[in-house]
N, C-alpha and C positions, 0 to 999 in steps of 0.2 A: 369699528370693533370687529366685524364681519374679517374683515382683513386681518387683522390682528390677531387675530383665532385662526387663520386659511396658514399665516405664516409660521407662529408656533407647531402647527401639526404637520407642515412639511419640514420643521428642523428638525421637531423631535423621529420623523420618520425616517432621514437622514441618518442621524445621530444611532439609530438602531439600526441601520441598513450597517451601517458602518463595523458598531462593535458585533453586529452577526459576521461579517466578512473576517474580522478581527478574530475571531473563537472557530472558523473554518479553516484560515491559516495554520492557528496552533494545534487545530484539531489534525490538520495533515503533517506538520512534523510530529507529532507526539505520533501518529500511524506510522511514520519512518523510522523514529525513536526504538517502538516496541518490535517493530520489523526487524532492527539490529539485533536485537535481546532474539527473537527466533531462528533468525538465518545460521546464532553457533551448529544447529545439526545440520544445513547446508554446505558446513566449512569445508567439510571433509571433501567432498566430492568438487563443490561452484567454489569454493574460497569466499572467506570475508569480503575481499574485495570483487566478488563476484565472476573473479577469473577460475577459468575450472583450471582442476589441478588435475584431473584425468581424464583421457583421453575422450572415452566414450561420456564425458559429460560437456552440457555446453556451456558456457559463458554466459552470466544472467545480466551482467553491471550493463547500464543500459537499457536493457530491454523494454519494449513496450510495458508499460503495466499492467493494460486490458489483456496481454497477452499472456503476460505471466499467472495473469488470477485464474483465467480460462484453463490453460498447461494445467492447474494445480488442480482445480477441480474437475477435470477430465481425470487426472491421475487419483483422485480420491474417489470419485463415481465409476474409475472403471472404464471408462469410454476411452482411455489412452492407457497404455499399459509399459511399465517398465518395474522389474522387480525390486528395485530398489527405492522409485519413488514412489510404488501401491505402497512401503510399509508405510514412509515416510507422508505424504500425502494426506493416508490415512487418518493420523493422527493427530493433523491440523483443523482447527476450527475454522469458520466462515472467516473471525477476523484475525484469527493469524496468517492465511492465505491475502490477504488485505494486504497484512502490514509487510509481510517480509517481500511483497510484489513491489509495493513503494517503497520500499529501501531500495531493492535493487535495481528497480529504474532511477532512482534519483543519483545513484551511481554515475561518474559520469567519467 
Protein backbone atom coordinates (compact mmCIF):
# COMPACT_ATOMS: atom_id res chain seq x y z
CA UNK A 1 0.00 0.00 0.00
CA UNK A 2 3.06 2.09 1.25
CA UNK A 3 4.11 1.89 -2.46
CA UNK A 4 0.88 2.54 -3.90
CA UNK A 5 0.60 5.91 -2.16
CA UNK A 6 4.91 6.65 -2.98
CA UNK A 7 3.55 6.26 -6.70
CA UNK A 8 0.42 8.24 -6.78
CA UNK A 9 2.12 11.29 -5.29
CA UNK A 10 5.00 11.17 -7.73
CA UNK A 11 2.32 11.10 -10.72
CA UNK A 12 0.37 13.48 -9.34
CA UNK A 13 3.61 15.75 -8.77
CA UNK A 14 4.58 15.08 -12.22
CA UNK A 15 1.37 15.87 -13.59
CA UNK A 16 1.54 19.53 -11.72
CA UNK A 17 5.30 19.89 -12.61
CA UNK A 18 3.84 19.66 -16.00
CA UNK A 19 0.60 21.81 -16.40
CA UNK A 20 2.97 24.64 -14.18
CA UNK A 21 5.54 24.32 -17.08
CA UNK A 22 2.37 24.44 -19.46
CA UNK A 23 0.90 28.05 -17.92
CA UNK A 24 4.90 29.36 -18.04
CA UNK A 25 4.85 28.84 -21.68
CA UNK A 26 1.66 30.67 -22.27
CA UNK A 27 2.40 32.95 -19.72
CA UNK A 28 5.58 33.99 -21.90
CA UNK A 29 3.73 34.26 -25.22
CA UNK A 30 0.94 36.16 -23.86
CA UNK A 31 4.29 38.67 -22.50
CA UNK A 32 5.19 38.63 -26.32
CA UNK A 33 1.56 39.07 -27.25
CA UNK A 34 1.08 42.38 -24.97
CA UNK A 35 4.72 43.36 -26.03
CA UNK A 36 3.29 43.76 -29.57
CA UNK A 37 0.21 45.74 -28.48
CA UNK A 38 3.31 48.24 -26.72
CA UNK A 39 6.14 48.47 -29.09
CA UNK A 40 3.05 50.66 -31.71
CA UNK A 41 4.96 53.82 -29.93
CA UNK A 42 8.32 52.22 -30.62
CA UNK A 43 7.30 52.06 -34.51
CA UNK A 44 8.24 55.18 -35.13
CA UNK A 45 11.75 55.30 -34.33
CA UNK A 46 12.81 50.79 -34.02
CA UNK A 47 9.88 49.73 -36.41
CA UNK A 48 7.45 46.95 -35.86
CA UNK A 49 9.67 44.80 -37.05
CA UNK A 50 12.33 46.07 -34.85
CA UNK A 51 14.49 47.44 -37.58
CA UNK A 52 15.02 51.08 -36.98
CA UNK A 53 13.90 53.29 -39.39
CA UNK A 54 16.33 56.07 -38.17
CA UNK A 55 19.37 56.58 -38.21
CA UNK A 56 20.40 57.47 -34.68
CA UNK A 57 18.11 54.76 -33.39
CA UNK A 58 19.29 51.13 -33.13
CA UNK A 59 17.75 47.98 -34.28
CA UNK A 60 15.98 46.11 -31.33
CA UNK A 61 14.52 42.50 -33.28
CA UNK A 62 16.94 40.22 -31.82
CA UNK A 63 18.36 41.73 -29.05
CA UNK A 64 19.22 40.12 -25.76
CA UNK A 65 16.16 40.54 -23.59
CA UNK A 66 18.02 41.07 -20.31
CA UNK A 67 19.51 43.70 -22.35
CA UNK A 68 16.65 45.46 -23.56
CA UNK A 69 14.80 45.50 -19.98
CA UNK A 70 18.12 46.94 -18.44
CA UNK A 71 18.28 49.84 -21.74
CA UNK A 72 14.67 50.57 -20.56
CA UNK A 73 14.96 50.91 -17.14
CA UNK A 74 18.18 52.76 -17.07
CA UNK A 75 16.23 55.08 -19.60
CA UNK A 76 13.35 55.45 -17.10
CA UNK A 77 15.49 55.96 -13.85
CA UNK A 78 17.77 58.14 -15.59
CA UNK A 79 21.01 56.47 -15.29
CA UNK A 80 21.02 56.46 -19.34
CA UNK A 81 19.87 59.40 -21.01
CA UNK A 82 18.48 59.93 -24.51
CA UNK A 83 15.67 62.62 -25.00
CA UNK A 84 13.59 60.74 -26.62
CA UNK A 85 13.57 57.71 -24.90
CA UNK A 86 13.40 59.64 -21.01
CA UNK A 87 9.81 60.65 -22.33
CA UNK A 88 9.10 57.33 -23.66
CA UNK A 89 10.79 55.18 -21.04
CA UNK A 90 9.03 57.12 -18.74
CA UNK A 91 5.78 56.05 -19.28
CA UNK A 92 6.22 52.45 -19.17
CA UNK A 93 5.44 50.22 -16.37
CA UNK A 94 7.77 47.40 -14.94
CA UNK A 95 5.64 45.07 -17.14
CA UNK A 96 5.34 46.84 -20.10
CA UNK A 97 9.26 47.05 -20.28
CA UNK A 98 8.89 43.17 -19.86
CA UNK A 99 6.68 42.70 -22.56
CA UNK A 100 7.80 44.75 -25.43
CA UNK A 101 11.72 43.45 -24.40
CA UNK A 102 10.23 39.85 -25.25
CA UNK A 103 8.64 40.80 -28.31
CA UNK A 104 11.57 42.09 -29.49
CA UNK A 105 14.10 39.45 -28.76
CA UNK A 106 11.86 36.91 -30.00
CA UNK A 107 12.10 38.79 -33.25
CA UNK A 108 14.26 36.93 -35.22
Amino acid sequence: MQRSFLRKTALLSFVAMGAALSLMATAQAADSAAGRVTARQCQSCHGMDGLSKLAEAPNLRGQVEDFLVKALHDFKSGARRNEMMDVIAGQLADEDIANVAAYYSALQ
